[in-house]
C-alpha positions, 0 to 999 in steps of 0.5 A: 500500500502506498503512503496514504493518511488513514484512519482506525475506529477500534484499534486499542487491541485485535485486528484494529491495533494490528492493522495500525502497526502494519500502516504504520511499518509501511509509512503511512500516517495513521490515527487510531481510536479507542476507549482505553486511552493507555493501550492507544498510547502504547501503540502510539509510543511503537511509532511515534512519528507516524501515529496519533491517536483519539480516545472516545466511545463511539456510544457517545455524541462527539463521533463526527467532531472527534473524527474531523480533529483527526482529519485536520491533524493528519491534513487529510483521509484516504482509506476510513476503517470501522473496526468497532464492534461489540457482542456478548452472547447472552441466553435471557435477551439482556437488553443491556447486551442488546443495547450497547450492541447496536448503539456500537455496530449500528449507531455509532458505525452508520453516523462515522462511515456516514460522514467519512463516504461523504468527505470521500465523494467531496473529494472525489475518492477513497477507501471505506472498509468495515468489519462486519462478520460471517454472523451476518449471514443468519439470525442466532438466537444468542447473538440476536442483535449481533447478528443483526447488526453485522447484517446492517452493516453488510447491506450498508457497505453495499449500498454504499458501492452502488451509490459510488457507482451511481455518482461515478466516484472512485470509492470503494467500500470493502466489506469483511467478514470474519470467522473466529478472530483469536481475540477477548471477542471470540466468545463462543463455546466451541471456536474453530479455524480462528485467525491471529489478528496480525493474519486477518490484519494483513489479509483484511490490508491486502483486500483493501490494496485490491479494491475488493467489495467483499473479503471473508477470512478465510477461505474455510469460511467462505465455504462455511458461508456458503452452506450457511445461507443454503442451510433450511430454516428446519436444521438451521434452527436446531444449530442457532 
């Protein structure tokens, strides 16, 4: 990836602070956001030169303000990441769970990535990637808004394409998809072909390089995906 000027929302751990790291190796000038203001500045001190970072929930109110500072200090944006995400299986439909969950996947992203495609059709381009997961595909009864929430966002970065398509902007909007991710969010009892988060980091900056609307990590879930949608509501149901 050439040197571009990019923006993480979610990279204090995981995937997002993987993600910053490699940018950052490569020369780019990356920001990086978070709640936990002292893992951000851990991963700031590793390349001082070349991160700076903002520490906010994105439940709160001051998402769009906090995202223009961080376009001001890096004199500009070429590729926005949403990497936030929450959920917490839960089998008494905890509405705290449940709030918290779509205030973050769905709230907190559509408002961010809402005004990052917008700043990139002022500009004429740019790259939008948003993590959403392969628990998009159907509903789960543990999971119910987290997976409803990655569907949003899903059918959102879709839209989002063919509105650039439509305008005749060079923006792309990747969508990714992953499996299990070995993080503190994998929380299913049984996890399996789980990526590192470096991996999914380079696999995830590599589908960005390529332009790509839709990327699943790995290719094991991209066949698992498959059957998943063809599954019958009658099985489905037994394994939901």
């Amino acid at each position: 990836m050439h040197q571009k000027k990019i923006i993480i929302i979610g990279a204090s751990s995981g995937i997002g602070k993987e993600m910053a790291l490699l940018l950052a190796q490569q020369n780019n000038q990356v920001a990086i956001t978070g709640r936990r203001k002292e893992l951000l500045q851990e991963i700031k001190t590793l390349y001082p030169n070349h991160i700076i970072t903002a520490a906010f929930d994105v439940m709160g109110n001051d998402n769009i303000l906090e995202l223009q500072s961080l376009i001001q200090q890096l004199q500009g944006m070429d590729v926005f990441i949403y990497n936030a995400g929450y959920g917490n299986p839960t089998d008494d439909l905890n509405w705290e769970t449940e709030r918290i969950t779509t205030a973050t996947n769905v709230t907190g992203f559509v408002e961010l990535v809402n005004y990052a495609f917008t700043y990139f059709v002022q500009q004429g381009y740019g790259q939008i990637a948003v993590t959403s997961s392969i628990a998009a595909l159907r509903g789960n009864s543990k999971t119910p808004a987290y997976s409803a929430s990655k569907a949003y966002i899903s059918r959102y970065a879709e839209g989002l394409n063919v509105k650039a398509q439509r305008l005749k902007k060079d923006i792309t909007v990747t969508d990714i998809k992953p499996g299990y991710i070995a993080t503190k969010m994998a929380k299913a009892n049984k996890v399996f072909w789980a990526l590192s988060p470096r991996t999914a980091a380079q696999r995830i900056l590599k589908a960005i390089e390529q332009k790509k609307r839709i990327t699943y990590l790995s290719k094991r879930w991209w066949l698992m995906a498959q059957l998943i949608k063809l599954l019958p509501y009658f099985i489905y149901k037994r394994l939901a």
